[in-house]
N, C-alpha and C positions, 0 to 999 in steps of 0.2 A: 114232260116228266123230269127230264134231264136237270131241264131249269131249274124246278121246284126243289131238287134234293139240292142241287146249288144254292137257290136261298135257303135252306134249312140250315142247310152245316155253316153259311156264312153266319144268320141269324144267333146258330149255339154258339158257332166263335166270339163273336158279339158280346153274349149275354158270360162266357166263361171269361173273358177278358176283362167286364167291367165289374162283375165280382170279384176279381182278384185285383183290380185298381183299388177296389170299394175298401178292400180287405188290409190296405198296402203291403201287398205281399207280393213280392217278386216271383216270376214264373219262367223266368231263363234260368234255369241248374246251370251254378258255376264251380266250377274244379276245386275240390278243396287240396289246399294245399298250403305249406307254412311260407312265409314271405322271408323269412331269413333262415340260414345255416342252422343245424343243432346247436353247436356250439353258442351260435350267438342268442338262442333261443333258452339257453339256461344262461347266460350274463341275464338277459331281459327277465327271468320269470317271475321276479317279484312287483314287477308291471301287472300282472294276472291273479299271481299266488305266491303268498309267504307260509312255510310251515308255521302250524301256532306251536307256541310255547307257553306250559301250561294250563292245559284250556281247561281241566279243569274249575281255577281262579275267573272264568270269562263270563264277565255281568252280561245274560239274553235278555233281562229287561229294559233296559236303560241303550245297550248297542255299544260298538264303538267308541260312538261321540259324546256318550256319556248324557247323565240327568242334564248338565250346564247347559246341551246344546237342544234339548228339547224343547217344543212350544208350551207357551205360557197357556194354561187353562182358561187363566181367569182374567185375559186380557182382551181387547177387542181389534178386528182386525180390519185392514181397509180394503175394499174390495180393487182388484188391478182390474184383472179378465177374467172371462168366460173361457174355458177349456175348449177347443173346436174340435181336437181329432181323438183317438182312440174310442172306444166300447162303453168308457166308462165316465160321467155325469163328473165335474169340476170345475176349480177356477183357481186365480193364484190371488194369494193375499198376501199387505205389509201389516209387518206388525209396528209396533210401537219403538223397535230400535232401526227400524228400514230394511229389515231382513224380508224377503221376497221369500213366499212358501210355495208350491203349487201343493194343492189340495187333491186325492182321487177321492172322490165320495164313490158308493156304491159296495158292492160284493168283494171287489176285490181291494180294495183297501185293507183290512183285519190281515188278510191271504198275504198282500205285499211285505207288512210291516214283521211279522211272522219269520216269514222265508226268509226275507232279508236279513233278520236276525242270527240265524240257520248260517248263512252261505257265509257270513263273516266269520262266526266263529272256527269257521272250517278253515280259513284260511284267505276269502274271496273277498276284495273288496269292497264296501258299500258306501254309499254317500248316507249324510245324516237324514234317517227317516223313524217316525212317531205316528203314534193315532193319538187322537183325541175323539173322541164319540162325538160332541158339537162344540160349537164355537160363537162367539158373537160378531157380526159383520157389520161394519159401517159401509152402504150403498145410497148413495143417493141421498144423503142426508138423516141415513134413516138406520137406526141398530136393528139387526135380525138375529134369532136364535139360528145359526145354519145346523145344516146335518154335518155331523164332521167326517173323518175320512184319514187317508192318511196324508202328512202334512212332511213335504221331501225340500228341506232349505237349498236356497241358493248360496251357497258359501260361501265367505272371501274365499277360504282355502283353495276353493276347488273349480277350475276354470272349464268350463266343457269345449272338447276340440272337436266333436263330430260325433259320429257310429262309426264302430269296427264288424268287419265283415265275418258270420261266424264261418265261411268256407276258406275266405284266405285272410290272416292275421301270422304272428309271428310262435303263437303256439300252438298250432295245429301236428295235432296226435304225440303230443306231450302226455304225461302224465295225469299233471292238473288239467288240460284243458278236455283229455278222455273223462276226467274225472268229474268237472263241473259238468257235463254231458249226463253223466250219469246221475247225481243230485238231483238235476231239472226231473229226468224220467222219474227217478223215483216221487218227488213229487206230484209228479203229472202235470207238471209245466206246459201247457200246451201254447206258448205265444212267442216261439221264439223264432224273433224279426230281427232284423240287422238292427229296426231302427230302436231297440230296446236296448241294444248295449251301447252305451257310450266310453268315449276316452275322456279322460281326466287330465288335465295339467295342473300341479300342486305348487305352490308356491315355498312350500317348505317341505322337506321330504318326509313322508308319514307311511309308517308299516311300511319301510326298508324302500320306498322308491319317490319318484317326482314326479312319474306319470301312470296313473291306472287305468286298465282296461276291465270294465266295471259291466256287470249285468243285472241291469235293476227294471224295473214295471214286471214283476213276476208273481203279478195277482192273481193270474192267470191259470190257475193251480189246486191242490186238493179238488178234484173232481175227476170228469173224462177229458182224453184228448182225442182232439178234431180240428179239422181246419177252418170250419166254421162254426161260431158260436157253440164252443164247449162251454157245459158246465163245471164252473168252479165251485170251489168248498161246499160241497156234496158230498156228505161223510158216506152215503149208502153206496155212493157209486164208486169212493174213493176205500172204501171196506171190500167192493165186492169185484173191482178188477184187477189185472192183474199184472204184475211188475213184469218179470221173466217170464216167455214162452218156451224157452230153450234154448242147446248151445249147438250151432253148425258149422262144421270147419273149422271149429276154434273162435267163433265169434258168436256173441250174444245177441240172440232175438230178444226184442222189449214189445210187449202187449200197447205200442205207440201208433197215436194214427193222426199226428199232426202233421202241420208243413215240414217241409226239409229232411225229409226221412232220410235221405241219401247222407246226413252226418251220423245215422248210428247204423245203416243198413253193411253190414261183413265191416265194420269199423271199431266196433268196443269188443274189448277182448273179458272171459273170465276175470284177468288179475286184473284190470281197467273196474270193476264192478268192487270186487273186494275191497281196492284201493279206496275207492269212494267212499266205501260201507265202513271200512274202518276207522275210518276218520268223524264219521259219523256216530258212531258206536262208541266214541269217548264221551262223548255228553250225556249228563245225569238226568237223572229223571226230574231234579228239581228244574236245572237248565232249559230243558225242552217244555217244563209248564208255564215256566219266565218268558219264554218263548211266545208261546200263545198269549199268555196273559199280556205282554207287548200292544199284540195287535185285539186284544180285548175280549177276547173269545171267551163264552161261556166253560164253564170247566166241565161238566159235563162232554160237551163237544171237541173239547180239546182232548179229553183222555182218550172219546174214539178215534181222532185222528192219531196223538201219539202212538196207540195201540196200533196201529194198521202200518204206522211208518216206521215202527222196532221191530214189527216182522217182518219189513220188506228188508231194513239194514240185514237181521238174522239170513233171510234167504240169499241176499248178496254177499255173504262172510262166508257161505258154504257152497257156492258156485264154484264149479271144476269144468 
C-alpha cells in the first residue's frame, strides 16, 4: 500500500512538473527584490518609465512609432518561419524593404496591439506593433491571402538583450513598476512570464534612454485570469469580474488568480493603485476608441470593454 501511494504522489509530481515545463512557467518562487540601490533605481527609471507630457496630444492609433513605421497593407510578404512556441498560431514575415515582422494571428493579436497602445501612452515602453486583419504571403512560390494578426517589426533601432526578471530587476517596488503591476490587473493580464518582457538596447536614445525594459506579448488579457488557458477578450467575463476584493493591512487584494501571485500578494498599496488609475484616467474617450480601433475591434465591443475599464480606473481613484 505504502508503494502504491509512492507511485501516486511521484506520478502527480510528474504530471505537475511537465505541465508547468509545457506551460514555460517557472515553479521555484524567487525573492523579489530590486538589483540596485534606490538611488540608482531612479538615475535608471527611464529604462522602465518616463512621465508623459502632454498626453493628452498622444496618437492611440497610429502608436509611438508612428503611421511611417507601420506595415504596408497592400504589399506582399515572404514567408521566413513558422512560430513554434507560445498559445498562439504565427510565423515571421519580410517585407519588401527586409524588415522582418513576427506575426501573432489568433485571439490575442486585437488584445496585444490595444494594450500596447495603452501602456505607452502611460508612460511604458513599447516596440513598434500594428494589426492588419490579412496579408498576402509569398510561400513556396505561391501567394496566399493569410489571416493577419498583429504584426511586431524587428527594428534597426532596437536590439534585443534577453528577459528581465519580474521578481528581481532594478525597479522593484518603485512606483512605476507598482504601477505597471497594477495596469496588467486591471486589464486582466493573465501571462505574465519573465519570458515576455524583454530588454531593449537602442542605438539612439529614444524617450529619454538607450536601454528599455519593455513588457510586450500582452494579448493575454480582457478576460479571466488563470494559470492555465485563461480566457482572453471576453467582454462577459471581463464586465462581470472583479478588479479589487479589498484592503488588508494597508495592502490591496486584486480578484487575481494567475501565476506569480506572490508580486501583488501584501505588496500593492492603496496609493500604488490610484497611482496607476490616475494616469489612466487622463485619456479621452476619443484616445481609448483609437485604442481599440488599433487593434480593430468592433465598436460596439470596444465600448463594452472601455465601459468596464473607466470603472475599474473610477474604483481605483477612490481606494483608501
Amino acid at each position: 500500500m505504502d508503494g502504491d501511494k509512492r507511485d501516486q504522489r511521484l506520478k502527480k509530481t510528474i504530471l505537475i512538473t511537465f505541465v508547468l515545463a509545457a506551460a514555460n512557467i517557472p515553479f521555484i518562487v524567487v525573492s523579489i527584490r530590486p538589483t540596485v540601490t534606490p538611488a540608482v533605481a531612479q538615475q535608471q527609471m527611464a529604462e522602465l518609465w518616463r512621465e508623459p507630457t502632454d498626453i493628452s496630444s498622444i496618437d492611440l492609433f497610429n502608436g509611438p512609432w508612428g503611421a511611417a513605421a507601420s506595415p504596408d497593407p497592400n504589399a506582399t510578404y515572404s514567408f521566413v518561419k513558422a512560430k513554434l512556441h507560445g498559445n498562439s498560431p504565427g510565423l515571421t514575415a519580410r517585407d519588401s524593404k527586409g524588415i522582418e515582422w513576427s506575426v501573432k494571428q489568433g485571439a490575442e493579436g486585437p488584445i496585444e496591439v490595444t494594450f500596447s497602445r495603452v501602456l505607452s501612452a502611460i508612460g511604458y515602453h513599447q516596440p513598434p506593433v500594428y494589426f492588419l486583419p490579412s496579408f498576402a504571403l509569398e510561400r513556396g512560390g505561391r501567394v496566399e491571402q493569410a489571416p493577419g494578426g498583429r504584426f511586431r517589426a524587428k527594428h534597426d533601432a532596437l536590439a534585443e538583450m534577453g528577459n528581465w526578471s519580474w521578481q528581481q530587476n532594478p525597479f522593484v517596488g518603485t512606483k512605476p513598476y507598482q504601477g505597471l503591476l497594477v495596469v496588467l490587473l486591471l486589464f486582466n493580464s493573465s501571462d505574465l512570464k519573465d519570458s515576455n518582457n524583454t530588454v531593449y538596447a537602442l542605438t539612439s536614445p529614444r524617450e529619454g534612454s538607450m536601454r528599455w525594459y519593455v513588457v510586450r506579448d500582452v494579448g493575454s488579457a480582457l478576460g479571466e485570469t488563470a494559470k492555465l488557458d485563461a480566457k482572453e477578450g471576453d467582454p462577459d467575463l471581463f464586465e462581470r469580474l472583479r478588479f479589487v476584493t479589498g484592503v488588508r493591512n494597508g495592502f490591496v487584494d486584486f480578484n487575481y488568480h494567475g501565476w506569480h501571485q506572490e508580486l501583488f500578494n501584501n505588496r500593492i498599496t492603496p496609493d500604488d493603485v490610484r497611482w496607476a488609475c490616475a494616469w489612466l484616467a487622463k485619456l479621452s474617450d476619443a484616445q481609448w476608441h483609437d485604442a481599440f480601433r488599433a487593434g480593430r475591434f468592433d465598436v460596439a465591443l470596444a465600448d463594452r470593454f472601455i465601459r468596464r475599464i473607466k470603472a475599474k480606473i473610477d474604483e481605483g481613484l477612490l481606494l483608501r
